[in-house]
N, C-alpha and C positions, 0 to 999 in steps of 0.2 A: 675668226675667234669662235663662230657657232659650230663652225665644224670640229673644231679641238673639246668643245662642250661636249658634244655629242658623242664625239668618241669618248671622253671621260664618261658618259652615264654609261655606253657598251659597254667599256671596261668593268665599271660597277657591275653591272648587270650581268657580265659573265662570269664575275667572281663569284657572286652569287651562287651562279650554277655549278660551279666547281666545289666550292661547298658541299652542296646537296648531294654532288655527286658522287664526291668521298662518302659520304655515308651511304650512299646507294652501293658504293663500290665496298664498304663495309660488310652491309647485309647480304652481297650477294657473294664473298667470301664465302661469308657464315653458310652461305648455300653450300657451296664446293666441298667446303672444310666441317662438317655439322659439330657443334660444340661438344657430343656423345666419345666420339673416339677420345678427346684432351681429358673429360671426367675420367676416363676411365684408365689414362697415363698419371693421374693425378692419384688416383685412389688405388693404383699398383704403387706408384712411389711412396706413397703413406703406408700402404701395407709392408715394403719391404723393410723398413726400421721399427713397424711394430712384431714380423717376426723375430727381428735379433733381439729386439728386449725383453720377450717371449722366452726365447733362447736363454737371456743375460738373467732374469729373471726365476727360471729354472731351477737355473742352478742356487738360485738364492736357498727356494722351496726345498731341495735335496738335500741344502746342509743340516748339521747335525742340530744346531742353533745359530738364531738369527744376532747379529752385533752389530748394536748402534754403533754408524760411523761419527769419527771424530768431526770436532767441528773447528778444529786446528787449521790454520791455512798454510801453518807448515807442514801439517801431514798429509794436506793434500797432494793426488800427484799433477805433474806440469797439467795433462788437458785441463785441468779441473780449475786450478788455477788460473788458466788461459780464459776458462770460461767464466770464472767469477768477476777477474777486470773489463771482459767485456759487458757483463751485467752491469757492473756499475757504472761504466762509461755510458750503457747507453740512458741508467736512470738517470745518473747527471744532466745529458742534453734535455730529460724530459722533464727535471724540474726546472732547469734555465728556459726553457717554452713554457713551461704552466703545463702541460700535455696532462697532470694529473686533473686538474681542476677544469680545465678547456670542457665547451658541452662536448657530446658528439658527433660527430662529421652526419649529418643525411645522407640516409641509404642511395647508393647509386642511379634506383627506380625513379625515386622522386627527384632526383637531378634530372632525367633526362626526360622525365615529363616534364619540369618546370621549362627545359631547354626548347620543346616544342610550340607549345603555344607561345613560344616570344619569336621564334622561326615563323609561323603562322603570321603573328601583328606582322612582322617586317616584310613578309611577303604581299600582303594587303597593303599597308602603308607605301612601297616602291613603285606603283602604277603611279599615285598621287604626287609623288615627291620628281617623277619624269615628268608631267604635266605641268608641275610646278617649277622645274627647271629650263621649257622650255622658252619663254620670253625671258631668261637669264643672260643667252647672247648679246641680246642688243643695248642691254644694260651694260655689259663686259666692255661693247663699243664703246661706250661714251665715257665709259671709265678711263679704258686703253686710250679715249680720243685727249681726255684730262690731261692725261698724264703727264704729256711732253710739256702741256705750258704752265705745270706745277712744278716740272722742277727747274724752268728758269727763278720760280722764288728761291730763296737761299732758305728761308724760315720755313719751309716746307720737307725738310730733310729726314730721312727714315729715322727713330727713334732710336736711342742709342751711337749711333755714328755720327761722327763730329765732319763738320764742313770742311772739305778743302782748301786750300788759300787758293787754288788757280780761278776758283767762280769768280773771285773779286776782279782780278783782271778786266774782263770784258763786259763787268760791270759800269766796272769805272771807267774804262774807254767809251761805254755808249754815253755814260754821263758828259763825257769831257766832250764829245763828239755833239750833242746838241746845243749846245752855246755858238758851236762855231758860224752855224748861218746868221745867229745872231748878233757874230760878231762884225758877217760882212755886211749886215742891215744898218747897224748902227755900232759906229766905232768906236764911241766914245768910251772914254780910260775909266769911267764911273761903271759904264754896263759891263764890261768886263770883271770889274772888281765885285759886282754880285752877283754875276755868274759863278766868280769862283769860290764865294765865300757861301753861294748854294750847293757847289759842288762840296766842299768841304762838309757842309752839313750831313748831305745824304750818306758821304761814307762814314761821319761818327755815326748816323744811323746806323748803318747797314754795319758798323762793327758794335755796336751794343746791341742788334737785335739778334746777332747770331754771333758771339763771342765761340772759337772754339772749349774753353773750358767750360762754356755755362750749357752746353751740346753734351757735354760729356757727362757732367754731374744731375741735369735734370733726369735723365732715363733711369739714373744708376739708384739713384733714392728708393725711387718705387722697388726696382729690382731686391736691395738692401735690404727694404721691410718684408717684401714675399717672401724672399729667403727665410728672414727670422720667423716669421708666422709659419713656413711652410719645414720648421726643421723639427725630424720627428727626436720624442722628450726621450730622456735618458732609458735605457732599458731598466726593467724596473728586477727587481732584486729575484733572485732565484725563490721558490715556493717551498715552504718546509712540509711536509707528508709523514708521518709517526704512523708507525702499525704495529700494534700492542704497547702502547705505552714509548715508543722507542723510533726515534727518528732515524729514517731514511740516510745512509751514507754519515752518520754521526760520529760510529766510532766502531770496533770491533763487534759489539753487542750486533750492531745492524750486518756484519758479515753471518754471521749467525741465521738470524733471518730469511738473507738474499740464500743463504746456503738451500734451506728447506726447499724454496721454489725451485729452486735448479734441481736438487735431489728430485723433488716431484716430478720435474720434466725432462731424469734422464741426462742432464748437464744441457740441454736446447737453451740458449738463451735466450730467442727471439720466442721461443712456445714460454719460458720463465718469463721474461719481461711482459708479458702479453695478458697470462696468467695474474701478474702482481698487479698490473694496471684496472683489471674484472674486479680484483679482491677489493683496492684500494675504494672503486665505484662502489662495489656494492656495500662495505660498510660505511658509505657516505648515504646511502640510499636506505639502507637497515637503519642508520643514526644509532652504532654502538655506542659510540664515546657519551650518549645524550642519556639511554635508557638501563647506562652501568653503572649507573648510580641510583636507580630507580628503587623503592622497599621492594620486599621478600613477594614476587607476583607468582608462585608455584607452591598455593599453599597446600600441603597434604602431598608435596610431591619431594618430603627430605627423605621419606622411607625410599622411593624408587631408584633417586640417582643421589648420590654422594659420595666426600671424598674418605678416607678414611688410610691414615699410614702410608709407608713408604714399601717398594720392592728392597732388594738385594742391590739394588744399585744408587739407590736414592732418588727413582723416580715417583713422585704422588700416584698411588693409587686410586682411581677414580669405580663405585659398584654401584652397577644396573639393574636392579634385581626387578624383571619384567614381572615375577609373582604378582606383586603386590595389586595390580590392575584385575585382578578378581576380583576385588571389593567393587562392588556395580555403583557407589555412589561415590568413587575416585575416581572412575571409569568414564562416569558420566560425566563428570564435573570436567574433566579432562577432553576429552572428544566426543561429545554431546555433537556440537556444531562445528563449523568451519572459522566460527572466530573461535571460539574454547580451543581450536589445535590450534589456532594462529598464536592465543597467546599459549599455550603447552610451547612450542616451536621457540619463541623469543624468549618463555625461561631457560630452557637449554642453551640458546646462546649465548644466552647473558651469565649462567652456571659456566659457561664453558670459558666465554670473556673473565670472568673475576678468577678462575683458577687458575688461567696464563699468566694474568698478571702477577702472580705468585712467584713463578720459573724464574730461574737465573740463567740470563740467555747472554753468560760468560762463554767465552770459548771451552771453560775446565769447567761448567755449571749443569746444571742438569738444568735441557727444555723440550721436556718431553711426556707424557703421561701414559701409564696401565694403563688398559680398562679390562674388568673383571664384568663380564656379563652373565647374572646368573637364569639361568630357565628354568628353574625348579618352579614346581605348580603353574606351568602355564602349557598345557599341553593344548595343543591345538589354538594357541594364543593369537598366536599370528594369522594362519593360516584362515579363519573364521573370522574374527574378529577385521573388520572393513577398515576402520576407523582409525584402528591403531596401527596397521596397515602402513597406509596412507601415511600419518604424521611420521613414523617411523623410518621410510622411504625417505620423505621428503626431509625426514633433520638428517639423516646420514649426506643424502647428496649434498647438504648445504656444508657439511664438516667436512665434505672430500672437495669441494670445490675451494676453500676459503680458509682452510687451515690445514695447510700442508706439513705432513712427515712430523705431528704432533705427538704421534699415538708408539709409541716402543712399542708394545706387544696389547694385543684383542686376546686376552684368556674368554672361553666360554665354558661354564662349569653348566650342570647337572642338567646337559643334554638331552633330548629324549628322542628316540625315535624318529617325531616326523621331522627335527630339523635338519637334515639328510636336504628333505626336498625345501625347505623353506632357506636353506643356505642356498641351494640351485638358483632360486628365485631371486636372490639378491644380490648375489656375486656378480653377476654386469654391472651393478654400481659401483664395485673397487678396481681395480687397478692389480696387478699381478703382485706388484711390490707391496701393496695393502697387505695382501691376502696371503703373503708370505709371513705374515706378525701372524696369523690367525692361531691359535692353537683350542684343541676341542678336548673334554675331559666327559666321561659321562658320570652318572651317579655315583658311583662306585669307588671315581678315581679323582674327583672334584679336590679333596683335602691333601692327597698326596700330587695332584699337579699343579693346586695353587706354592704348596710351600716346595716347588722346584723355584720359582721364581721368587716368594715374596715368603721373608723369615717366618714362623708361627708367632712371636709376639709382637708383628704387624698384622695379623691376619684377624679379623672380627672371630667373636667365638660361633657365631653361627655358620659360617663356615669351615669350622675345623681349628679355628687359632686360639690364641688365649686372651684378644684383646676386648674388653669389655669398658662399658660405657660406665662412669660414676667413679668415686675414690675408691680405689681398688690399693694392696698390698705391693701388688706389681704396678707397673708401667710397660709400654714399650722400648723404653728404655733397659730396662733387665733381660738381655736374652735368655736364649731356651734352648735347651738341649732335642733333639730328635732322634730316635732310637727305633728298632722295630723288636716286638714282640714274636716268635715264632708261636707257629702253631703248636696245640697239645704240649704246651711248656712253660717253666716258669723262669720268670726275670727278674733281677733284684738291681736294686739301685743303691749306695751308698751314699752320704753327705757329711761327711763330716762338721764335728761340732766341738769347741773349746770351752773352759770352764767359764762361768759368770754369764752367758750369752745366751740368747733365744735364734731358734732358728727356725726360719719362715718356709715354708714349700707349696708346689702345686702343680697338680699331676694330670694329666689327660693323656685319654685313651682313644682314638677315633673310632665311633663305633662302638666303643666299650664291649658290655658281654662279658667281663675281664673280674676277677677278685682282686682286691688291693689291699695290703697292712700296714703297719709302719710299726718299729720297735727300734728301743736306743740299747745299743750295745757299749758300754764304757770301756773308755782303754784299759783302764788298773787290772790285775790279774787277782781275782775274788770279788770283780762288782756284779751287781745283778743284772740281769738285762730286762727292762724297764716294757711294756705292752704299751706302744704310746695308743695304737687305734688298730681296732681289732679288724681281720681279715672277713670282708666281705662283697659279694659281688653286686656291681654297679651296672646299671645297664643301660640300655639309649633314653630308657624316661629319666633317668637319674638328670642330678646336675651335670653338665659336661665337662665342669673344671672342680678337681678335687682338692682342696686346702686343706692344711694343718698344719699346726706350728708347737716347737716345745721349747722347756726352760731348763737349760743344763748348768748342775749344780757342781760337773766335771766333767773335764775331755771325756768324748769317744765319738761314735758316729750314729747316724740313722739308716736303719735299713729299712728301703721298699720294696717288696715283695710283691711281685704280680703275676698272678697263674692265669694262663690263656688256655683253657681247656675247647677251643672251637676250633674248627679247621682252617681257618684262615688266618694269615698273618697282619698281624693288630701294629698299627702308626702309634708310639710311644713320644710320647711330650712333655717336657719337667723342666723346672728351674727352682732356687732357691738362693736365699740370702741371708745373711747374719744380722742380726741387730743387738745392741749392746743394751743388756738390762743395767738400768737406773738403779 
């Protein structure tokens, strides 16, 4: 038996080695094989699907214009759809795990250092624990020596296993077998009869102290209750996860959503799912849901960013106007320090969080947002300026990391020069698909490339629109006509007008420079024709939106009159409406 000990520790002891030796045989792979050649089969595979979307992407850039895709799941095609039931298949399994909420896994480093120094104890501890084993044989003896005359008891029987009937046999034969000398010593019919009436005794013993059913039911109890203590509790309910307002897998709204991530990654599902698990972390980490509800913390900062009207398509138009950061005590108050950006930073997300929540993230819904970024008077803004720099970097990368395929189209108006090199600068933070939305306007062309996109009676009046702040005659709601001026020439306008009635107008010129009149011409044949407002030239200091309105005592029309005597072709802009006089 000490010899069987002993080969049991060798055995130990060379598993050991085998062990160790897999990992020696690990590392000396890593020799053969050096980890440099697989980085660099790793980093050709990854390059080869970012030239095709380079490629795929291209072409986006070449088109005439860009077109939000639908967010229909019938219009998707098969891959597409292939790819969105496996997103959602795989967020399903990950909210049936918690995978949302679960910490995260420790870096591999700190695994395999925790793995060494507990390799180290057991190495130490094993000299000891042979030492300790070896007066274990002779103990094993006397166990092994036990053994045989434990199990002549019947009450000594291995736990759970129910006695035999054949033990009783030669049980009760030695019993019956010791009377008999007894009986040749003395014969008498009395000693017999207590012999047997002791025989008798010792087998009710011997069957009430080892009953086979009461062999069976004592092991099983304990067993019965380990069981119950040892059975793991019902799985506990799948985890709900809402991102903008709108739960995960809830209903088409949420297809909407998953859609973005996937667009962001190209239809990749495992780079999408991967992406929305970063997002889900970091606005648990940021705590949006906590501080979007928090008062107005970006004060002096509604002139910079705001939202203001819709495009041509009904998406919010959201304007940047970086000007405004010339005022040195906005400036300051703003990016003084590294908490002043920290909070500049979290009202941007928090502007940007209350404006999603807006969106209708229906399949047939708009959810999506302009942005109009204007650079007018900020020349050398960026570029000089450290600070804003910096905050500016770092809020875009937070908007491209964490809110995917939100933005329709990036207009950038009244350009200047050096952004040439400050767009170089910063396009490694977008994405080819980004920067396909990009569109550049310079001074000159700002009014006529906003209203390609967004009507003039959405567009602010400092921009070129007619949309102005306060109760105004118009609304956004009254469109507008657009028309162009030629050079060295004159343009008239007609509106007609009925009897009893006033009628409202108002005229913009881009740029002006322009003479403007207005006279009522009646239909009757003998009326006079009426000088409502006399022909005179306006120019860029002027007002920028021209009103006036008359009171017709009978049918006929208004004519406007506008002479462009400059070389250049002038942006014409007008609307009007009747109101019933009282």
């Amino acid at each position: 038996m000490a010899e069987e000990t002993k080969k049991s520790v060798a055995v130990a002891a060379t598993e050991e080695v085998v062990v160790t030796d897999v990992r020696v045989a690990e590392k000396s792979t890593e020799k053969e094989a050096p980890p440099q050649p697989e980085a660099e089969c790793e980093v050709e595979k990854a390059e080869q699907p970012a030239a095709e979307e380079v490629v795929e992407e291209n072409k986006i850039t070449e088109s005439a214009s860009y077109k939000e895709e639908s967010n229909k799941v019938d219009d998707l095609i098969d891959p597409q759809k292939k790819a969105l039931d496996e997103f959602k298949e795989l967020i399903r399994e990950a909210l049936n795990k918690h995978e949302f909420t679960a910490p995260p896994p420790p870096p591999p480093a700190a695994k395999e250092e925790e793995k060494k120094p507990e390799e180290k104890k057991e190495e130490e501890t094993k000299p000891e624990e042979k030492k300790e084993d070896e007066p274990k044989p002779e103990e094993k003896k006397e166990e092994v020596e036990s053994k045989p005359e434990e199990k002549k008891e019947p009450c000594e029987a291995p736990s759970g296993v129910p006695l035999p009937p054949e033990p009783e046999a030669p049980v009760e034969k030695k019993e019956e077998e010791k009377p008999t000398p007894l009986a040749v010593a003395e014969p008498s019919e009395s000693v017999v009869e207590k012999i047997e009436a002791a025989v008798e005794e010792i087998k009710e013993t011997i069957v009430h102290e080892v009953p086979p059913p009461a062999a069976e039911e004592c092991p099983a109890a304990p067993a019965e209750e380990a069981a119950q203590e040892t059975a793991p509790p019902p799985p506990p309910p799948p985890e709900e996860v809402s991102i903008w307002g709108i739960p995960l897998l809830a209903d088409e709204r949420s297809d909407v959503i998953l859609l973005k991530f996937l667009r962001a990654r190209d239809f990749k599902v495992k780079e999408a799912f991967s992406m929305l698990k970063s997002v889900v972390a970091w606005r648990k980490e940021f705590k949006i849901d906590e501080f979007l509800e928090e008062e107005y913390i970006g004060e002096g900062l509604e002139k910079v960013v705001y939202m203001h009207g819709v495009d041509k398509e009904g998406h919010p138009v959201c304007y940047n106007a970086y000007g405004e950061f010339q005022d040195k005590g906005l400036y300051n108050n703003t990016f003084a320090d590294s908490e002043k950006r920290a909070k500049f930073l979290r009202w941007r997300i928090q502007f940007l969080e209350r404006s999603i929540r807006k969106l209708d993230f229906s399949p047939e819904g708009v959810c999506t947002i302009v942005q109009v970024n204007d650079l007018k008077n900020s020349p050398g803004l960026f570029l000089f300026k450290k600070e804003l720099r910096q905050a500016t970097n770092q809020a875009l990368q937070l908007l491209q990391d964490n809110y995917p395929e939100f933005v329709a189209k990036q207009v950038f108006i009244n350009v200047p020069w050096w952004y040439v090199a400050y767009n170089r600068m910063i396009s490694p933070f977008f994405t080819e698909r980004t920067k396909s939305k990009f569109v550049f306007a310079g001074l000159t062309k700002t009014a006529e490339t906003i209203f390609k996109y967004i009507a003039p009676e959405q567009v602010p009046v400092q921009y070129g629109g007619l949309s102005r702040d306060g109760e105004q005659e118009f609304t956004t709601a009254d469109p507008a006509v657009e028309e162009f001026i030629k050079p060295a020439s004159k343009h008239t306008i007609e509106l007609p007008i009925t009897e009893g009635c006033t009628l409202v107008w108002e005229v913009r010129v881009v740029g002006w420079d322009v003479s403007c009149g207005a006279e009522f011409v009646p239909s009757g044949e003998g009326g006079y024709t009426w000088i409502v407002q006399k022909s005179r030239k306006i120019g860029q200091s002027d007002e920028p939106i021209h009103s006036c309105s008359f009171k017709s005592g009978e049918p006929g029309k208004i004519v406007l009159t506008l002479d462009n005597q400059t070389s250049k072709k002038k942006k014409l802009i007008y609307r009007s409406k009747i109101k019933s006089s009282d």
